[in-house]
C-alpha positions, 0 to 999 in steps of 0.5 A: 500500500502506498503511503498517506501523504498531507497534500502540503508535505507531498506539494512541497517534496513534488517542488523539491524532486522536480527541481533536483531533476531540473538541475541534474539535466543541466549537469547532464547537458553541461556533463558536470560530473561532480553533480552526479556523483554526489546526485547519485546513491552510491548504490544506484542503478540506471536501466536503459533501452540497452542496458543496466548500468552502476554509478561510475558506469553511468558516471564514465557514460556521461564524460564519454557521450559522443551526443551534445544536449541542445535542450530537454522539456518535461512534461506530467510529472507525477510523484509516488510515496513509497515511504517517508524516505522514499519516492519515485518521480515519473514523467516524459522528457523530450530531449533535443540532441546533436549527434554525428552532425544530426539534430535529432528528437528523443522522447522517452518515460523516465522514473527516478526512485530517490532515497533521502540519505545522509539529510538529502535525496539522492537518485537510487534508480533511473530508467527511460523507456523510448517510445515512437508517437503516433496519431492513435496515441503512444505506439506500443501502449494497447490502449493508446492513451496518452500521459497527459 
């Protein structure tokens, strides 16, 4: 069962998380390594399209990416309470890149679990699923609903 939460307590942790999902796409789009290394949990997971990777995996990833973020929007983020010291943040991100010469556009769903730790909360798991959008809604979704 998911945790009970006083509106003004879950308003105030939605503004915190957002915002610290704010500022790590600008570490990710500057590669400010420092950033993540102290945003992520020191046990911390990512899952991608293609991979399941640790901290200084994803940290080494960030330093080497070959792609230039040009910009990034979110859209309808919804914020889970598992416990007092844990929630996950979902949304879409549209991220706008330059790779090998191209412009390209990536939409994708990204859930960020975060553990308060140590007095302040940290990435301790992240995963972005791709999706392709069509007329009829999101491609691959049996019901084509949209997450608006």
């Amino acid at each position: 069962m998911l945790m009970q939460v006083p509106i003004i307590v879950m308003n105030n942790l939605r503004s915190v998380l957002i915002d610290l999902k704010l500022r790590a796409l600008e570490a990710y789009k500057s590669r400010n390594i420092e950033f993540y290394r102290y945003y992520l949990a020191d046990d911390s997971l990512t899952v991608t399209t293609f991979t399941v990777v640790d901290k200084e995996t994803a940290l080494s990833g960030i330093a080497m990416t070959s792609s230039q973020v040009l910009g990034y929007s979110m859209e309808s983020p919804r914020l889970i309470f598992l416990t007092t010291g844990s929630t996950i943040l979902f949304y879409k991100l549209t991220l706008e890149i330059q790779k090998d010469g191209r412009r390209l556009i990536l939409p994708v769903f990204v859930s960020t679990a975060y553990a308060h730790i140590g007095g302040d909360w940290h990435a301790a798991f992240h995963q972005h699923t791709s999706f392709k959008f069509s007329a009829l809604g999101f491609i691959g979704d049996k019901k084509n609903s949209r997450i608006d």
